[in-house]
PyMOL CGO cylinders between C-alpha atoms (Angstrom):
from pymol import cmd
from pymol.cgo import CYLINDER

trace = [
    CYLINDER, 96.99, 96.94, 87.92, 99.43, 98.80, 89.89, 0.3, 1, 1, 1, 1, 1, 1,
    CYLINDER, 99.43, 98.80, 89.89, 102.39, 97.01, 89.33, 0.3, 1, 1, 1, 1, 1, 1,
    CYLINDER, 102.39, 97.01, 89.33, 103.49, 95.93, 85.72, 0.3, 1, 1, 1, 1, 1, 1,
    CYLINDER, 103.49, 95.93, 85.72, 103.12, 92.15, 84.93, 0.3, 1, 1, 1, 1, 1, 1,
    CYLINDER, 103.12, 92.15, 84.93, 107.41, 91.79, 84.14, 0.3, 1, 1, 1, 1, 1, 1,
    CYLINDER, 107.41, 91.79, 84.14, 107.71, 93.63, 87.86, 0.3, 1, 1, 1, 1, 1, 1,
    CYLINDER, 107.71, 93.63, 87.86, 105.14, 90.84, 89.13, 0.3, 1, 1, 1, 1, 1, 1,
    CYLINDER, 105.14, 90.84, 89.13, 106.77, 88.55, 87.69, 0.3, 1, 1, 1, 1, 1, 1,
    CYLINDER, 106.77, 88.55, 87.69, 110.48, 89.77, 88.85, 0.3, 1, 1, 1, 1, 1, 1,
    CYLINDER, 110.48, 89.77, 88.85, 109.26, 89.78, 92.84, 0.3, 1, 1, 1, 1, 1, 1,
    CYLINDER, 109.26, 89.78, 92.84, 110.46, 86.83, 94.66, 0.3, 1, 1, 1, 1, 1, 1,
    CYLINDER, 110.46, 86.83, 94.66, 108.27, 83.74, 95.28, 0.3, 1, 1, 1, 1, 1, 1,
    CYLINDER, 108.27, 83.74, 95.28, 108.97, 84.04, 99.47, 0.3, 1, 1, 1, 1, 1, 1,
    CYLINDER, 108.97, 84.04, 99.47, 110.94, 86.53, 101.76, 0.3, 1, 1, 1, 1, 1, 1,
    CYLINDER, 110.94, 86.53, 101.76, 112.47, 85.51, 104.85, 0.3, 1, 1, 1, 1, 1, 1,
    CYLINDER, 112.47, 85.51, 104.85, 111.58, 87.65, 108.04, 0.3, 1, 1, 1, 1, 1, 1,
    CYLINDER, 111.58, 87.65, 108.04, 112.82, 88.17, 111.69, 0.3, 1, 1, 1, 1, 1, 1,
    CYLINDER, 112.82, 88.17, 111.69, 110.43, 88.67, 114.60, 0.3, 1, 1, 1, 1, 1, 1,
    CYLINDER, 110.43, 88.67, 114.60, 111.30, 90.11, 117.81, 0.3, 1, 1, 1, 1, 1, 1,
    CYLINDER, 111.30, 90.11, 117.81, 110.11, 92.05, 120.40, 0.3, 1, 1, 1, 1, 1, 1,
    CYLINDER, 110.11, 92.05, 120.40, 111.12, 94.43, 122.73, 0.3, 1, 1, 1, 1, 1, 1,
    CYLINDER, 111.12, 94.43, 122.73, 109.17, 95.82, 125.59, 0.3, 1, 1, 1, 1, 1, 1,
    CYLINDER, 109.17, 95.82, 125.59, 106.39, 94.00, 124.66, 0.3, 1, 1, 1, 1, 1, 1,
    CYLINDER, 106.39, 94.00, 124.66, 106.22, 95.63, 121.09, 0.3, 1, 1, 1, 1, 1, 1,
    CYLINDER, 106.22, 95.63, 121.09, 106.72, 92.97, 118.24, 0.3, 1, 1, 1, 1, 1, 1,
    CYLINDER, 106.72, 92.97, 118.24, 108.66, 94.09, 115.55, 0.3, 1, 1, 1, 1, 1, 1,
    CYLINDER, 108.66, 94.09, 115.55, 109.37, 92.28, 111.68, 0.3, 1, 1, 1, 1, 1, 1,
    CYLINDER, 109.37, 92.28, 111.68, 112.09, 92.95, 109.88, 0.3, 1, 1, 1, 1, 1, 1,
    CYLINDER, 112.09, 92.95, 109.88, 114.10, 92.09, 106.81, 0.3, 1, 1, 1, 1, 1, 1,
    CYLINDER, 114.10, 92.09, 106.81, 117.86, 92.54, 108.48, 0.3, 1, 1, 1, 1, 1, 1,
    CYLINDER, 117.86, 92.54, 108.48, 117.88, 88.58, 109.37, 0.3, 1, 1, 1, 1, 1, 1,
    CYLINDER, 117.88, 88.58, 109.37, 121.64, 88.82, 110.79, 0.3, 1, 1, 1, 1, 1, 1,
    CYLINDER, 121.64, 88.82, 110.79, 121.27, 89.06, 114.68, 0.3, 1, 1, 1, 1, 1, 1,
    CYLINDER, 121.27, 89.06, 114.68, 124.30, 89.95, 115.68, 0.3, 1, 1, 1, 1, 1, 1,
    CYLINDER, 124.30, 89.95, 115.68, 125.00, 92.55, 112.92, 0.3, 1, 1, 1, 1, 1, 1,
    CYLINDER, 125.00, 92.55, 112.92, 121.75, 93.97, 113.78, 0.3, 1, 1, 1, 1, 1, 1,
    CYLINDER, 121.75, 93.97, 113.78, 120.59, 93.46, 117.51, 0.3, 1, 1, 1, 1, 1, 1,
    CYLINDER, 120.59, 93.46, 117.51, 117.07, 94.20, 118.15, 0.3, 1, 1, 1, 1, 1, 1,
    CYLINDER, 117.07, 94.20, 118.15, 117.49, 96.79, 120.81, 0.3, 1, 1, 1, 1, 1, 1,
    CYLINDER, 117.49, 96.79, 120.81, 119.13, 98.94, 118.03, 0.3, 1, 1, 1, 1, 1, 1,
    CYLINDER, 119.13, 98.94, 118.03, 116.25, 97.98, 115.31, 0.3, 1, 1, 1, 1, 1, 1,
    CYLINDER, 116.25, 97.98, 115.31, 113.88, 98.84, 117.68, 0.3, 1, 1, 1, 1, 1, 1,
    CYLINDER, 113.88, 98.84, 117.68, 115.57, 102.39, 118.61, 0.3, 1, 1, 1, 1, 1, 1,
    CYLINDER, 115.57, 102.39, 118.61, 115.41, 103.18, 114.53, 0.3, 1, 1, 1, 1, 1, 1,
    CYLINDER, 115.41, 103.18, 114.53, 111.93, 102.86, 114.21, 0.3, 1, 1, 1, 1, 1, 1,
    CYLINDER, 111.93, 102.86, 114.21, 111.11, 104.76, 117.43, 0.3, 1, 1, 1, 1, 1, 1,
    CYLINDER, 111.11, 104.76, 117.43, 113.46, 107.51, 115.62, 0.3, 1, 1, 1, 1, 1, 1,
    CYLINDER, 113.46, 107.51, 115.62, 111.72, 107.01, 112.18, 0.3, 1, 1, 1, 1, 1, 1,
    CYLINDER, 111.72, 107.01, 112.18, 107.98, 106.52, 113.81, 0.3, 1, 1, 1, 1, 1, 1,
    CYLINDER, 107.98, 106.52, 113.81, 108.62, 110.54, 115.38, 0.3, 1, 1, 1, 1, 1, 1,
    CYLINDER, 108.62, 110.54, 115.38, 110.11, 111.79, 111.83, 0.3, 1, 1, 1, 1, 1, 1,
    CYLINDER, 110.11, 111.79, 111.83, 107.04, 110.37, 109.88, 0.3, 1, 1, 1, 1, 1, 1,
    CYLINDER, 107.04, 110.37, 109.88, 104.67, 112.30, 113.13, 0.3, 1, 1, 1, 1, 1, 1,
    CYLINDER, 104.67, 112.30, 113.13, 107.41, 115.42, 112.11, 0.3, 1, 1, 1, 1, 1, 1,
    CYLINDER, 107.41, 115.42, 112.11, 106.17, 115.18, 108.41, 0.3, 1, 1, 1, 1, 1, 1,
    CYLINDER, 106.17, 115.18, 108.41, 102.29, 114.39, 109.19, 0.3, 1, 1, 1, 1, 1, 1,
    CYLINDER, 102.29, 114.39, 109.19, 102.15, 117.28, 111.27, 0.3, 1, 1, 1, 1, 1, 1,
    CYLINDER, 102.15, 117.28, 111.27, 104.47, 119.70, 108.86, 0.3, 1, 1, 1, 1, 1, 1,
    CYLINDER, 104.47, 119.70, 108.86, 101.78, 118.75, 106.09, 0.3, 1, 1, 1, 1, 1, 1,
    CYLINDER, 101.78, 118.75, 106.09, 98.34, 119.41, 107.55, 0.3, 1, 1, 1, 1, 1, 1,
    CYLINDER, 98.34, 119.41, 107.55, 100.12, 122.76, 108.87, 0.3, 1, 1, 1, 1, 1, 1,
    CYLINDER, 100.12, 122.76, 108.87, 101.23, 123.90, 105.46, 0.3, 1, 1, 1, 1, 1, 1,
    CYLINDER, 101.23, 123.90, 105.46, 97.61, 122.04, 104.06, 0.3, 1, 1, 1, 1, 1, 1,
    CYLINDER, 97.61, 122.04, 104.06, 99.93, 119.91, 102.15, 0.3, 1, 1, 1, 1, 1, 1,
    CYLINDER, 99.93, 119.91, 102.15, 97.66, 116.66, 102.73, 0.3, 1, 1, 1, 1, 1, 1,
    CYLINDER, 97.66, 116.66, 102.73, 97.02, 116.33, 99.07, 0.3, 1, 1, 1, 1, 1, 1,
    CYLINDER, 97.02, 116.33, 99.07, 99.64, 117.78, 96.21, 0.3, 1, 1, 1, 1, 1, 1,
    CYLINDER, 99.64, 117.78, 96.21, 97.91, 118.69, 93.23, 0.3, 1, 1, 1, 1, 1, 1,
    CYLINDER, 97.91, 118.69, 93.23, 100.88, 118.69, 90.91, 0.3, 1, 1, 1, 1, 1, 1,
    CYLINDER, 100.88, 118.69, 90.91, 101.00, 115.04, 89.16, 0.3, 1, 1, 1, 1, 1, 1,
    CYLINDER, 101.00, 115.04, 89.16, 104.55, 115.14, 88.03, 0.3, 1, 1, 1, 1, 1, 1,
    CYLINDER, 104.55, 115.14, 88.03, 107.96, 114.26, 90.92, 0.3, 1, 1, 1, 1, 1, 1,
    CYLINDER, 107.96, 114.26, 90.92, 109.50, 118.12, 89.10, 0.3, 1, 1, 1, 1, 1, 1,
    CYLINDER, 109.50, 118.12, 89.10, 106.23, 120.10, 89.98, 0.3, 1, 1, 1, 1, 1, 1,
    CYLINDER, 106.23, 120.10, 89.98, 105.35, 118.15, 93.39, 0.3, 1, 1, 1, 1, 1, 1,
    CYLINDER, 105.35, 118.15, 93.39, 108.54, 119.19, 94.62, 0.3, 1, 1, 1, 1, 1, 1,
    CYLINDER, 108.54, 119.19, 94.62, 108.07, 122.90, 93.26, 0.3, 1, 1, 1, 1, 1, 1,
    CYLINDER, 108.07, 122.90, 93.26, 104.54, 122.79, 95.14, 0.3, 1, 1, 1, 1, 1, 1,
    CYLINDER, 104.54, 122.79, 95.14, 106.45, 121.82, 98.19, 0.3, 1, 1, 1, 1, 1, 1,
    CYLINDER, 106.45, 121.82, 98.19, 109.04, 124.31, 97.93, 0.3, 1, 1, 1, 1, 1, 1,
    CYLINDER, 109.04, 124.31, 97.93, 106.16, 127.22, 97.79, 0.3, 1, 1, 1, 1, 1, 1,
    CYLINDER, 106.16, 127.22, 97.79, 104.43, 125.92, 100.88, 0.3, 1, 1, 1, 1, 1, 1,
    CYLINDER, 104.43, 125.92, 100.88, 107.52, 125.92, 102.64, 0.3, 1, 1, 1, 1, 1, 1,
    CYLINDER, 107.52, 125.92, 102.64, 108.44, 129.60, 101.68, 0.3, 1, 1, 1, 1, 1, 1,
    CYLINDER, 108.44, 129.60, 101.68, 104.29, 131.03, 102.55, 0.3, 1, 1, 1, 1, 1, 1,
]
cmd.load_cgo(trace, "trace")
C-alpha cells in the first residue's frame, strides 16, 4: 500500500472543488473563494507553472536525469548537484 492505513484514515471523506473555464480550457481547483481568487488569475498560474514543469522535463532528459539512482532525498539532491556541474 502506498499510503499508511492512519494517513488513509486521516484523509477527508469529500473535498469541495471549483470548475471554471477560460478560453475554452476547464480548469478544477481547490481555492473555492471567487473573488479572492478570480479565474483569469488561476488560469495565468498554471500557464506559468505548465512552462516551468516543460523547463524541468526538458533540463532532465538534457542532463539524462530521467531516472535518479540515489534512493535517499540527501544523495538525490547530491546526484542532482553533479549533473548540474558536468
Amino acid at each position: 500500500m502506498w499510503i499508511s492505513k492512519q494517513a488513509y484514515a486521516d484523509l477527508p471523506e469529500s473535498i469541495s472543488v471549483r470548475e471554471f473555464a477560460v478560453n475554452g480550457r476547464i480548469y478544477v481547483t481547490t481555492l473555492l473563494n471567487a473573488k479572492h481568487y478570480p479565474k483569469q488569475e488561476l488560469a495565468l498560474l498554471y500557464q506559468q507553472r505548465w512552462k516551468i514543469e516543460l523547463d524541468f522535463r526538458s533540463i532532465k532528459t538534457n542532463r539524462g536525469m530521467e531516472m535518479l539512482r540515489c534512493k535517499t532525498p540527501e544523495m538525490a539532491k547530491k546526484e542532482i548537484a553533479i549533473r548540474l556541474l558536468i
